[in-house]
C-alpha positions in Angstrom: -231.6 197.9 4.3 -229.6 195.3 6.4 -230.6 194.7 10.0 -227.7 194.5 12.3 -228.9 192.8 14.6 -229.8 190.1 12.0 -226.7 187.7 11.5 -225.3 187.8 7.7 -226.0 184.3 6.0 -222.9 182.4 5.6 -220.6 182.8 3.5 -220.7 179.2 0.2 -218.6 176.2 0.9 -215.5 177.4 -1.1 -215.2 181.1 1.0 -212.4 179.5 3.8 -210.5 177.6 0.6 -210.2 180.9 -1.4 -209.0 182.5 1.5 -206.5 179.8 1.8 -205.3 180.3 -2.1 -204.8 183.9 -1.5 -202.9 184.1 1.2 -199.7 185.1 -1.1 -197.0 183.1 -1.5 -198.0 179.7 0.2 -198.5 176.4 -2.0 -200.4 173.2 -0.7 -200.0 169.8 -1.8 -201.2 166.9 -1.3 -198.8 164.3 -0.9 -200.8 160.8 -1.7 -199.1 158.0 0.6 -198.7 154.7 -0.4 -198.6 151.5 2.0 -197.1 149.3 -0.7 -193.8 151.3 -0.2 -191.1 150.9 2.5 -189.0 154.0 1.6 -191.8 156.8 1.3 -190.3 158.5 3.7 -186.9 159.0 1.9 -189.1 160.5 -1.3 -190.5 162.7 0.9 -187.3 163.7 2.6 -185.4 164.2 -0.9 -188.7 165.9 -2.2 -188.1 168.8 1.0 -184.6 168.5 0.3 -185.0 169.8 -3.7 -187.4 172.3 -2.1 -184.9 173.8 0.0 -182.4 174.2 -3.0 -185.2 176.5 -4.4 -185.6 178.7 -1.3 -188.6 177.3 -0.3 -189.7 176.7 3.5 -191.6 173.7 3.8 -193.7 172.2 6.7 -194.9 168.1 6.1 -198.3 167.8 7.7 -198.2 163.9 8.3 -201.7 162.5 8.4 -201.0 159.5 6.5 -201.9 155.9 7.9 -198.2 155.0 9.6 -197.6 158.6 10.8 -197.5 159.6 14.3 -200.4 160.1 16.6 -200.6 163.7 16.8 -199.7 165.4 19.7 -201.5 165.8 23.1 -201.2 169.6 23.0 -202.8 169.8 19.4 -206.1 170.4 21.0 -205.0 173.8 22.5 -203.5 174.4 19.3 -201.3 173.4 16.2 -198.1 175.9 16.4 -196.8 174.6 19.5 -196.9 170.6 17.9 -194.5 171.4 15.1 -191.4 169.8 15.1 -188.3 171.8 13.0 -186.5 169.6 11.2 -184.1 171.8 9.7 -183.8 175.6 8.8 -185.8 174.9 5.8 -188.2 172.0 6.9 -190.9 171.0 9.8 -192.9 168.5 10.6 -196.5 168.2 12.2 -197.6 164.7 13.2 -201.2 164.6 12.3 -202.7 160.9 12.2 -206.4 161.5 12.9 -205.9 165.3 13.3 -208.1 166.4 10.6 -211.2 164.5 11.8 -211.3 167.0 14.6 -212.1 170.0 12.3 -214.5 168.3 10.3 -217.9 170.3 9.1 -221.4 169.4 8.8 -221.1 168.4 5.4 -218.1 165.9 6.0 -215.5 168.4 4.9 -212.2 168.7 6.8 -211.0 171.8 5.3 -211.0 173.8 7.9 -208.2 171.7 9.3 -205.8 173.5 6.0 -206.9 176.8 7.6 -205.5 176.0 11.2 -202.5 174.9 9.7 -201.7 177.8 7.9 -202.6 179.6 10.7 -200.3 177.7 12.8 -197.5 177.9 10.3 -197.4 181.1 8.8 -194.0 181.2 7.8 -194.2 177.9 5.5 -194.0 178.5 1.6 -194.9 175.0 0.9 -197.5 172.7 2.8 -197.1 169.2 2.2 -200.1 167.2 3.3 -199.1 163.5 3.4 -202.2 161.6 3.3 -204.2 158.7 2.0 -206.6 159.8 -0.8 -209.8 159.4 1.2 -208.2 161.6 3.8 -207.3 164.0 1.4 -210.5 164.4 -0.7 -212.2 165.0 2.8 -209.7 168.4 3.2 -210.1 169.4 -0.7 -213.3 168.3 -2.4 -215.5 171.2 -1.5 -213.5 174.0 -3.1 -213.7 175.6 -6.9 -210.0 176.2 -7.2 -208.9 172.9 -8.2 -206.9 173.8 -10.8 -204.6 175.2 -8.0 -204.3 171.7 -6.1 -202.4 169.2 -7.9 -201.5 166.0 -5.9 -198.7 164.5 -6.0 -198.4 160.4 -6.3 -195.6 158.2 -5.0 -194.9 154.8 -6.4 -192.0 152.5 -6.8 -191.6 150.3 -9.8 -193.3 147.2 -8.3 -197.1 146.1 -8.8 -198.8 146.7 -5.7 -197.5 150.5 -5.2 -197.9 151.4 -9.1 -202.4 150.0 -8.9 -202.4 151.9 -5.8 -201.4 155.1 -7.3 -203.8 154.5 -10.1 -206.8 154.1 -7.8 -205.6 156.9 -5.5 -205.7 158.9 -8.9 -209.1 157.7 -9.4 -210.8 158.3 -6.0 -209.7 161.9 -5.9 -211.0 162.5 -9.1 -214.2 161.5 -8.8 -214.9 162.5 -5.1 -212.4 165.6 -4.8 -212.9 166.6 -8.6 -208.9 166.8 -8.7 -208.3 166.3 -12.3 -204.1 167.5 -12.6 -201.3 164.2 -10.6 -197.7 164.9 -11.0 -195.7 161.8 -9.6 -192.3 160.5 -8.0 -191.0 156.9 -8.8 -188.3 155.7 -6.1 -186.7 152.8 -7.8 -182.8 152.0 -8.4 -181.2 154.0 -11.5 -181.0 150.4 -12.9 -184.6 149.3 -13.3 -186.0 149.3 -16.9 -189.5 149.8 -15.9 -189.7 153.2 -14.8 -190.6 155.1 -17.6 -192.7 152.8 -19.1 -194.9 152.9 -15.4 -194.8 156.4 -15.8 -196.3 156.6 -19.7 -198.6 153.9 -18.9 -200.2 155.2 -16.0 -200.4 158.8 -17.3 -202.2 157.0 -20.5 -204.6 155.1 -18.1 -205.3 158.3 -16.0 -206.3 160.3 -19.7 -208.2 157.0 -21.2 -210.4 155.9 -18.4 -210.6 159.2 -15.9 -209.7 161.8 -18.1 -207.0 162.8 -15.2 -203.9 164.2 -16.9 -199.9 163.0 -15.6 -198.7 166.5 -15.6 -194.7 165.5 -14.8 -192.9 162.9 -12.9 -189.3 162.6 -11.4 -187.6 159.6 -10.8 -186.0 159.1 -7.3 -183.0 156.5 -6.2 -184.3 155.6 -3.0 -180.9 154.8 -2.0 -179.1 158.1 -2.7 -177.6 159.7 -0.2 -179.9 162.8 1.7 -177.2 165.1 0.9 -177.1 164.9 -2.6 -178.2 167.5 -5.1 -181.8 166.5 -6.3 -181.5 164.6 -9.6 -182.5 166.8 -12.9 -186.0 165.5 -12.6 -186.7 166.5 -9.4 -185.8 169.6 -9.6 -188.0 170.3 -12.7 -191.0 168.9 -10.9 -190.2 170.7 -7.9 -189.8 173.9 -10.4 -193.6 172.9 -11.9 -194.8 173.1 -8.2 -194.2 176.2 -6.9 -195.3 178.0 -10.2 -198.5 179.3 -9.9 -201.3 177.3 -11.4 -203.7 179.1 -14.2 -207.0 180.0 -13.7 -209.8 177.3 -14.5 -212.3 177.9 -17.2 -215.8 176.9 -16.8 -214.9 174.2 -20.0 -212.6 172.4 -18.1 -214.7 171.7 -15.2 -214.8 168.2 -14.5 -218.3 168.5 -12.5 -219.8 169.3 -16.1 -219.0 165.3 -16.7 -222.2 163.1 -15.9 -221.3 161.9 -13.0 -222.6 158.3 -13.9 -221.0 158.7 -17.0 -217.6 159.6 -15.3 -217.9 157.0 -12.9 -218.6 154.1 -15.1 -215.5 154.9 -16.8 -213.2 155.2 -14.0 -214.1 151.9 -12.8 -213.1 150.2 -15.9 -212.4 146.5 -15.4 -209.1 145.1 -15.4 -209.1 144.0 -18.4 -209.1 147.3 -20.0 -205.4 147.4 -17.8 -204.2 144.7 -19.6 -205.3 146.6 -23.2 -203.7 149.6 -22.1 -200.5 148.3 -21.6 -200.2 148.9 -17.3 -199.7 145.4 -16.6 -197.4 145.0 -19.4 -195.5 147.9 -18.0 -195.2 146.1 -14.5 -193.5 143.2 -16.2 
């Protein structure tokens, strides 16, 4: 017979991230930035934007390295430091914000909680972060399946190997195995598709990741134009829920040696792939 007046152990690591998946109807997704790219705002504006045209309420959580410092007021709570954008769209400014809900084993989880706390009325959570940032909020949780990232690149070097290690850091430390991925670039560039095919073939050869869909974006489209066909579709993919995992398709049942001597392949095995011939 249980004591009362003996406290209840605590509940495993992954109790506060189910709780998050279940609340009905809300989707979160991490939003990898990119330093290499001068116009990832605009992708994420016309991202909320192709939301919107699907009914969805978004709220950007902007921890990312050039965001904002977040608000004095965020210590008495989040709700009162988001901004509304739009009907449809907020915005939290967030640099450094997470680090102030971090747990005894490193995790910053608890941070997604107070923001769906804080935000109740969101449908979609976009958390706009660099990839050590964001495999501090997701690695200790089981539902993986259920959180895929989402990369931007443009069509130029620097952004396009950043995305690849971003893919490769939160697989290994956040066991995040599922990237979609938005190209900005002009309609006129002939590299786009052969980035995207190239770095979805890297991401399956060396990390056994999988490229679920990409869109490509025209940075310099107007923010009142319908989302192009792509978007839409990948914006579609998102908000559907994602099936259950199966114990086969854990990635933790890689040796993690084994796993991590493969993701760290050396740049010569880019060159065989085709990645830098895809940057040309």
């Amino acid at each position: 017979m249980h004591d009362p007046l003996i406290p209840s152990p605590p509940p495993d690591q992954a109790h506060g991230l189910r709780r998050l998946f279940a609340q009905a109807g809300v989707r979160l997704v991490p939003v990898v930035s990119n330093p290499h790219m001068a116009f990832g705002g605009v992708l994420l504006e016309r991202l909320c934007s192709a939301l919107a045209e699907q009914g969805a309420r978004t709220l950007v959580v902007d921890a990312s390295e050039s965001a904002p410092t977040a608000n004095e007021l965020a210590v008495m709570g989040l709700a009162e430091c988001i901004e509304p954008l739009s009907p449809d769209v907020s915005y939290l400014a967030a640099r450094t914000l997470p680090l102030r809900y971090v747990d005894t084993h490193g995790s910053t989880a608890p941070f997604l909680q107070a923001v769906l706390d804080a935000a109740p009325q969101a449908d979609v959570v976009l958390v706009h972060a660099g990839a050590g940032e964001l495999s501090r909020l997701f690695a200790r949780q089981t539902l993986a399946t259920q959180v895929r990232p989402l990369l931007l690149a443009g069509d130029h070097p620097a952004s396009v190997t950043h995305a690849y290690a971003s893919i490769k850091l939160l697989a290994w430390r956040a066991r995040l195995m599922v990237f979609h991925l938005v190209l900005g670039a002009a309609p006129s560039s002939p590299r786009t598709e052969r980035i995207a095919a190239q770095l979805a073939r890297c991401a399956d050869t060396f990390i056994g990741a999988l490229l679920h869909d990409w869109a490509h974006i025209d940075p310099a489209c107007h923010a009142t134009e319908a989302p192009p066909p792509g978007l839409a579709r990948l914006v579609r993919t998102m908000l559907l829920p994602a099936p259950a995992a199966s114990a086969s398709a854990n990635p933790t049942d890689v040796p993690f040696d084994s796993a991590i001597n493969t993701a760290l392949a050396p740049p010569a095995a880019w060159q065989e792939s085709g990645l830098a011939q895809a940057l040309n």
